[in-house]
C-alpha positions as CSV (number, residue, x, y, z in Angstrom):
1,X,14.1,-27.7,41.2
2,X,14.1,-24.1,42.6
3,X,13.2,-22.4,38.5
4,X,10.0,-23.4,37.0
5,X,11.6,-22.8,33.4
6,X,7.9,-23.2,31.5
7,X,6.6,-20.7,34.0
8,X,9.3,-18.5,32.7
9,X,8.8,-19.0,29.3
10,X,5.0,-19.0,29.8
11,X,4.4,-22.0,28.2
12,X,2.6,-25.9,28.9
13,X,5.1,-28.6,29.8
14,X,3.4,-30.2,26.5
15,X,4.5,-27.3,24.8
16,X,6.4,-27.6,21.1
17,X,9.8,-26.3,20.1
18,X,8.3,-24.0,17.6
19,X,5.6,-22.7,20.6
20,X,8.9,-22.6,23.0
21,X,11.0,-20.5,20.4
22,X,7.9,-18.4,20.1
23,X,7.8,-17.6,23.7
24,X,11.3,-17.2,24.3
25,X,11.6,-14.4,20.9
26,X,8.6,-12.5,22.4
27,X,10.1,-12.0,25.8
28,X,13.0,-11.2,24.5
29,X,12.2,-8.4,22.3
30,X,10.3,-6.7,25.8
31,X,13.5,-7.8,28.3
32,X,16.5,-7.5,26.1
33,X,19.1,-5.0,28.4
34,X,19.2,-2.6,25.4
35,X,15.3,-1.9,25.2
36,X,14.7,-2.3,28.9
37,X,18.3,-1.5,31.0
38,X,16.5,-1.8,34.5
39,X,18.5,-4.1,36.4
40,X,15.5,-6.4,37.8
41,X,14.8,-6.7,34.4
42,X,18.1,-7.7,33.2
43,X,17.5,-11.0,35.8
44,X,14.5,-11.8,34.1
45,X,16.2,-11.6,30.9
46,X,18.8,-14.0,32.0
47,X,16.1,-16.2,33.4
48,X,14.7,-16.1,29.9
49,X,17.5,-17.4,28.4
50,X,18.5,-20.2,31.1
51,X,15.1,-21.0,30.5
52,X,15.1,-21.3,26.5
53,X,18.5,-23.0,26.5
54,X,17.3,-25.8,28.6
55,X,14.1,-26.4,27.0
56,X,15.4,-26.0,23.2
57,X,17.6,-29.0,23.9
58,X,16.4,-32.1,23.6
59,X,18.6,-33.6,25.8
60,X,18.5,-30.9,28.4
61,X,15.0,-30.8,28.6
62,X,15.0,-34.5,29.0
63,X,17.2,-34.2,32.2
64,X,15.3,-30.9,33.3
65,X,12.3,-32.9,33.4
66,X,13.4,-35.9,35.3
67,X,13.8,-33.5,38.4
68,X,18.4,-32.8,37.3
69,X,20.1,-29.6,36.6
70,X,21.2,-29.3,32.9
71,X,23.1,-26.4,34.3
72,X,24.9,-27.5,37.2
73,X,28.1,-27.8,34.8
74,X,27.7,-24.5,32.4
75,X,28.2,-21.9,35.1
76,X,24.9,-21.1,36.3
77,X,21.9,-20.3,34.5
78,X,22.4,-17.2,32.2
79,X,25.8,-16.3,32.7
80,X,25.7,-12.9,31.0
81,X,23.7,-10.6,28.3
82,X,23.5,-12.0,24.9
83,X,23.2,-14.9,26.2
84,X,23.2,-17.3,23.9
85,X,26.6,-18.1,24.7
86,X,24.9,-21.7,24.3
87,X,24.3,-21.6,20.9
88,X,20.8,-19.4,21.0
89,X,22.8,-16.1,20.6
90,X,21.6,-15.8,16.7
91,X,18.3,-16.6,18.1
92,X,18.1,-13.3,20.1
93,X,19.5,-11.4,16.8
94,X,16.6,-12.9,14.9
95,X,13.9,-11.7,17.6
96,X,14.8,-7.9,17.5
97,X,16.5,-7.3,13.7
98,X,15.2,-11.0,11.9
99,X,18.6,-11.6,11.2
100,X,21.5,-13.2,12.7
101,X,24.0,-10.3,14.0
102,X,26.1,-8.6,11.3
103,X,30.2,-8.0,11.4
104,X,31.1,-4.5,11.6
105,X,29.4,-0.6,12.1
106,X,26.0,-0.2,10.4
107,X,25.9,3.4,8.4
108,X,23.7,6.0,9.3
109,X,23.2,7.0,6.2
110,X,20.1,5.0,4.4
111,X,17.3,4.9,1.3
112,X,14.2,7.1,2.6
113,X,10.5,5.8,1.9
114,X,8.6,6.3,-1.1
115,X,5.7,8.6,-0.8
116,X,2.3,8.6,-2.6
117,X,-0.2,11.4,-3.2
118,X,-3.7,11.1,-5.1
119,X,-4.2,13.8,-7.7
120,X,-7.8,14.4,-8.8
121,X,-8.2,15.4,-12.8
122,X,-11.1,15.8,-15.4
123,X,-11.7,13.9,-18.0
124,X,-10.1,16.0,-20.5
125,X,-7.4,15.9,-18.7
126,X,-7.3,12.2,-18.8
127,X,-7.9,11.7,-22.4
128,X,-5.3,14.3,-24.4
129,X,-2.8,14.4,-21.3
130,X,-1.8,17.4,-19.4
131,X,1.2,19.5,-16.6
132,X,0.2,19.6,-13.1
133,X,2.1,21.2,-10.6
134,X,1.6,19.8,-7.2
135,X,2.4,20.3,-3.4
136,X,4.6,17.7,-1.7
137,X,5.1,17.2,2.2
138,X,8.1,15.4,2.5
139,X,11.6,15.4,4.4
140,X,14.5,16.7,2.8
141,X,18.5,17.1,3.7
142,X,18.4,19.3,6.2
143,X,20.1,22.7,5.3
144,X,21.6,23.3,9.1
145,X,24.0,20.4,9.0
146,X,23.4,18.5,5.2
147,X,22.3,15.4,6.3
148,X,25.2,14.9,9.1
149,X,23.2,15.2,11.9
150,X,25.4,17.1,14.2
151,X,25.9,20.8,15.0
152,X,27.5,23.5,13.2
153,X,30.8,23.2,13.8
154,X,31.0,19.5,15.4
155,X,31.2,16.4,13.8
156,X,30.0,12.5,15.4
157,X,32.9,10.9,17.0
158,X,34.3,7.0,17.5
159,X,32.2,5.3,20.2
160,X,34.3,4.9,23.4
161,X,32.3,1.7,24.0
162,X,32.9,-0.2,20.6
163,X,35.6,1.6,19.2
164,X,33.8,2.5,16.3
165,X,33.4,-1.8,15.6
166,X,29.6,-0.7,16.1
167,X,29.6,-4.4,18.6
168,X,30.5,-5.1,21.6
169,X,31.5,-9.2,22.3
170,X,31.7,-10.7,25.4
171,X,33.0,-14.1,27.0
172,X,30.6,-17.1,28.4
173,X,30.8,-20.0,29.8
174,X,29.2,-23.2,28.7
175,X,29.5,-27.0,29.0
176,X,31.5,-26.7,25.5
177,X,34.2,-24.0,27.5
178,X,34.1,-20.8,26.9
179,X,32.4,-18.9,24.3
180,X,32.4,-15.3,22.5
181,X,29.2,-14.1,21.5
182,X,28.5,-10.2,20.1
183,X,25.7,-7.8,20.1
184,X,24.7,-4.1,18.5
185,X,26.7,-1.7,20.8
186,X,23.9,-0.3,23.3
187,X,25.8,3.5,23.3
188,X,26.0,3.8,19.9
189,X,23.0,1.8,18.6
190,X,25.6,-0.2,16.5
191,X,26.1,2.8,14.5
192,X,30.1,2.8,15.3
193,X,29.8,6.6,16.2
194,X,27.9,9.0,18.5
195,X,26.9,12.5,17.7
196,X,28.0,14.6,20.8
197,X,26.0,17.6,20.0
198,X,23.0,17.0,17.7
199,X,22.0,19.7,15.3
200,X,19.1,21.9,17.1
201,X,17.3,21.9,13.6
202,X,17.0,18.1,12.4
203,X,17.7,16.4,16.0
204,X,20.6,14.6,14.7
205,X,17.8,12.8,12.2
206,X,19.9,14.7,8.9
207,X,16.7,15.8,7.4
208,X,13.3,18.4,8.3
209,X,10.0,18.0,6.7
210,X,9.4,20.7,3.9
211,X,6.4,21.4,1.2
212,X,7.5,21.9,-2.4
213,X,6.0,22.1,-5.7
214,X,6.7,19.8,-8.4
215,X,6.0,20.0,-11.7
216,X,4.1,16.4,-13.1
217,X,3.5,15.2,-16.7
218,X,0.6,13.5,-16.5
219,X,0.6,11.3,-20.3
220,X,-2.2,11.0,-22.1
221,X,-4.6,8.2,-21.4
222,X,-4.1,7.9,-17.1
223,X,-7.2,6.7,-15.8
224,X,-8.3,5.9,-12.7
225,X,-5.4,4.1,-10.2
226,X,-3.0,4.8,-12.8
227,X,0.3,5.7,-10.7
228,X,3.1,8.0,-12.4
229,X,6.4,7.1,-10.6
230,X,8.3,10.2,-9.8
231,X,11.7,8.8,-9.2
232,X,14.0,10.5,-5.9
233,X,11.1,12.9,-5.5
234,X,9.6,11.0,-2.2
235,X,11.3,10.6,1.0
236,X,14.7,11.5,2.0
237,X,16.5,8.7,4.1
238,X,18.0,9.6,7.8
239,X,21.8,10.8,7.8
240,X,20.6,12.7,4.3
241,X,20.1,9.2,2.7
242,X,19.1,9.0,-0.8
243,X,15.3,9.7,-1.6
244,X,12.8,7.1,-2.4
245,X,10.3,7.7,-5.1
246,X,7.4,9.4,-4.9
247,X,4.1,7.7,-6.8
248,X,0.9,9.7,-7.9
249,X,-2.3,7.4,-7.9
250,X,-4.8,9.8,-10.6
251,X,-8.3,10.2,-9.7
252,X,-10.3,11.2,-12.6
253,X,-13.4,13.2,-11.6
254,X,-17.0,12.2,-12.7
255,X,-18.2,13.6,-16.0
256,X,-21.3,15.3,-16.3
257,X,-22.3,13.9,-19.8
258,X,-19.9,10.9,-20.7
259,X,-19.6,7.9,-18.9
260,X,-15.8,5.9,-19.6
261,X,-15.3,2.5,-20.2
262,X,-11.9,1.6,-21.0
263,X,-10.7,4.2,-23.8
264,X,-14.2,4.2,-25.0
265,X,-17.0,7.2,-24.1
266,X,-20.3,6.8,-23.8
267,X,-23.2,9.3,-23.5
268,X,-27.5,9.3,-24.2
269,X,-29.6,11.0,-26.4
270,X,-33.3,11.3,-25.5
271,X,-35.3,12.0,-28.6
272,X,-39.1,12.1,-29.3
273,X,-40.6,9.7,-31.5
274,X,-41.7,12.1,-34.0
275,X,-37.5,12.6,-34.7
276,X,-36.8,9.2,-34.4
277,X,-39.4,8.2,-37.0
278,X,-38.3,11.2,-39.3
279,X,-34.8,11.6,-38.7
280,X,-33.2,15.0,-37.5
281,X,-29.5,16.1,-36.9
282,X,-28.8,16.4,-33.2
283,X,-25.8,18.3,-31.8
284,X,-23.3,17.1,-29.1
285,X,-20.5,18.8,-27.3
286,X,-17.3,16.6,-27.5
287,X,-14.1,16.2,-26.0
288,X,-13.5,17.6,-29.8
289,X,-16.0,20.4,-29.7
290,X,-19.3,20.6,-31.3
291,X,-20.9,18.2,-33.6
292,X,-23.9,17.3,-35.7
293,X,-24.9,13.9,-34.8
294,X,-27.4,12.1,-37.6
295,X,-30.1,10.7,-36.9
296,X,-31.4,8.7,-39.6
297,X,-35.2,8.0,-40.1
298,X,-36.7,4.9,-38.0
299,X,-34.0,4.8,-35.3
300,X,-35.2,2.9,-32.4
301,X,-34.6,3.1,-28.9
302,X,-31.5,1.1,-27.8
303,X,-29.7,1.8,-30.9
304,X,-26.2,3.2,-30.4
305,X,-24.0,5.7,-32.9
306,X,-20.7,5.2,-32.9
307,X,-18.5,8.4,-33.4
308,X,-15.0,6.7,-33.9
309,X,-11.7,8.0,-32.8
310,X,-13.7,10.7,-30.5
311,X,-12.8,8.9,-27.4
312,X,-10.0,8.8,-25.2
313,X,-6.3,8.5,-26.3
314,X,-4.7,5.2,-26.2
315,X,-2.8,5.3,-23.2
316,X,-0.1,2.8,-24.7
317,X,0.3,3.0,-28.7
318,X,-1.2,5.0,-30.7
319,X,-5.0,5.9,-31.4
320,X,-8.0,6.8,-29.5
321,X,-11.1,4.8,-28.9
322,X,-14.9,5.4,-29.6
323,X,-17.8,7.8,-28.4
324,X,-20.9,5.7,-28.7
325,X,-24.5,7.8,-28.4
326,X,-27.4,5.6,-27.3
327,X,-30.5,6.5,-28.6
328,X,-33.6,6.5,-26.0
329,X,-37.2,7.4,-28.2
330,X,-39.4,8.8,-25.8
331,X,-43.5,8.0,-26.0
332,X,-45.1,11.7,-25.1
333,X,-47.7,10.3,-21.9
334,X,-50.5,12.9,-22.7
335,X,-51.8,14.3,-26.0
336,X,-54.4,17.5,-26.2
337,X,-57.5,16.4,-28.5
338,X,-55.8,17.5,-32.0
339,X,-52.6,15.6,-31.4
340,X,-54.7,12.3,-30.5
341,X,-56.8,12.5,-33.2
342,X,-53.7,12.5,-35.9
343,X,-52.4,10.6,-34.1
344,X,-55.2,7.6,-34.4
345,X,-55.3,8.6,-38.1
346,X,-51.7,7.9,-38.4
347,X,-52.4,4.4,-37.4
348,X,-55.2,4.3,-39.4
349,X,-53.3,4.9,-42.4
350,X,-50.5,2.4,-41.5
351,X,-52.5,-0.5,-40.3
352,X,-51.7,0.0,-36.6
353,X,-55.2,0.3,-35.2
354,X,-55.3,-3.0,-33.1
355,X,-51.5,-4.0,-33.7
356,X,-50.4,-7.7,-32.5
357,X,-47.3,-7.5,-31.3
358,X,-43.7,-9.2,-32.1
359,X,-42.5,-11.8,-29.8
360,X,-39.0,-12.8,-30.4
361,X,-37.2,-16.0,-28.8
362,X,-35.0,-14.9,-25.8
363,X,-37.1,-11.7,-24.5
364,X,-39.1,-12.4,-21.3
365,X,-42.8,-11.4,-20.4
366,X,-43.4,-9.4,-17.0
367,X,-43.9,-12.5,-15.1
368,X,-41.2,-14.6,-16.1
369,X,-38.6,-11.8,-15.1
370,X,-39.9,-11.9,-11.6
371,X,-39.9,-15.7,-11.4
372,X,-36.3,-15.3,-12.5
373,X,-35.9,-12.4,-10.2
374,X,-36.9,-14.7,-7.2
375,X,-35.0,-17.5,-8.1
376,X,-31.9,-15.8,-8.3
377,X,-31.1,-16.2,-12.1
């Protein structure tokens, strides 16, 4: 035969249906007349689809293969655009809109995106709640033409093409006789209209980019990826379509003294033995203002202090959770003479001279945390 049709198609003569179908929707997404109107490439286009219909069947493939023409009696391979007048017109459809055509004129007028913006707070912030105002870059109606998309003074008229139907059909011949198949209207984009004279500001699009300050409550509690939903504040849809919603994703900065887990704070207090062995009062700045912490008499390093309710407010229901201070005892690394010297007599008097040393269950020696180490435990 004169047509190769898996040369056309691209594809092995051991090719699938699912690999031919493949083929056939990627070509015809790049050769369809209303992407590409060059007339060599409308004849590859019908090509395309005297190809697909013939190798889709089962039956004309069969007779393809054993050297006939499947299309000797359907009026010649691809008869017209939109093909599909065999059967594969919905096929077409799916490769450019993923669904099968749709009756009537489809509106200009549709939902704009949502829009996210990250917003960077303290921790304060975070934990009792407070108003931001923020800048927004978004499109809005535009003010020339509100949302209509043509020119002061004009408005979009009836497609000559379509008569407004936003399709346009057209007759085919196949072995079953002749049938109609339709297709978006290429002059108005299946729109049903056309807008003569476009408004110089928008473009005919309905809506300009704009910034503008908004105003956002930001609840008590946010922390970090929390996202407030501003709804209509995001996008405005072409042909002054409603707005989507606009989402703020919160950022909470880095503290320079508390460290947040969950609703809980937490924070470290470096003391020297001599105040952890006698106790002492130690104050600390809080998201609440300043306090005494006590430290009671033989506190030892990795204890913890739990201040309750001094952490940050429950985002959902009501309370707050915990500020917990860790206690870290420092050993002082040089002594002068005198401070040695009580020092040893301190230990004199408790018994310390040549202590022995507690070994509890559980707590590994130098060497066994490096085994573990290199064993990956």
């Amino acid at each position: 035969m004169a047509t190769d049709y898996y040369a056309v198609l691209g594809v092995r003569r051991d090719a699938s249906q699912e690999e031919i179908k493949k083929a056939f929707r990627r070509l015809a997404r790049e050769l369809h007349p209303d992407v590409n109107p060059d007339p060599k490439t409308q004849e590859r286009f019908k090509e395309i689809n005297a190809a697909y219909e013939v190798l889709s069947d089962p039956q004309k493939k069969q007779v393809y293969d054993l050297g006939g023409d499947p299309l000797s009696q359907a009026g010649g391979a691809g008869a017209g655009f939109g093909a599909g007048g065999f059967g594969n017109f919905s096929d077409i459809m799916d490769a450019f809109f993923g669904t099968a055509s749709q009756r009537g004129p489809r509106s200009r007028t549709r939902r704009g995106q949502d829009a996210m913006i990250r917003l960077e707070i303290d921790l304060e912030e975070a934990a009792f709640g407070t108003t931001k105002d923020i800048q927004v870059d978004t499109a809005i109606v535009c003010g020339t033409c509100n949302g209509e998309g043509a020119a002061p003074g004009t408005t979009a008229q009836t497609c000559d093409m379509c008569r407004g139907r936003g399709e346009v059909s057209q007759v085919t011949r196949s072995f079953l006789g002749q049938v109609m198949t339709s297709r978006p209207c290429p002059q108005c984009q299946g729109f049903g209209t056309v807008v003569p004279t476009p408004c110089p500001e928008c473009a005919g699009d309905g809506r300009v980019r704009s910034r503008r300050t908004l105003t956002v409550k930001i609840p008590a509690g946010v922390d970090n990826g929390t996202r407030i939903q501003l709804a209509g504040e995001g996008e405005v849809g072409p042909g002054g379509g409603p707005a989507g919603d606009l989402y703020v994703e919160i950022h909470e900065l880095p503290h320079a003294q508390f460290q947040r887990r969950g609703d809980d704070l937490h924070c470290t207090v470096t003391l020297p033995m001599t105040a952890a062995a006698l106790g002492t009062k130690v104050p600390l700045e809080t998201l609440d203002g300043l306090e005494e912490i006590d430290i009671r008499p033989g506190t030892q390093s990795g204890q913890s202090i739990p201040l309750h309710n001094r952490g940050v407010t429950h985002l959902r229901g009501g309370g707050r959770g915990d500020l917990v201070v860790h206690v870290e005892v420092q050993t002082p690394t040089k002594l002068d003479p005198e401070q040695e010297r009580l020092l040893r007599e301190l230990a004199k008097l408790r018994g310390e001279e040549r202590p022995q040393g507690q070994f509890q269950p559980g707590q590994q020696g130098l060497f066994s945390r490096l085994k573990d180490a290199f064993n990956g435990r």
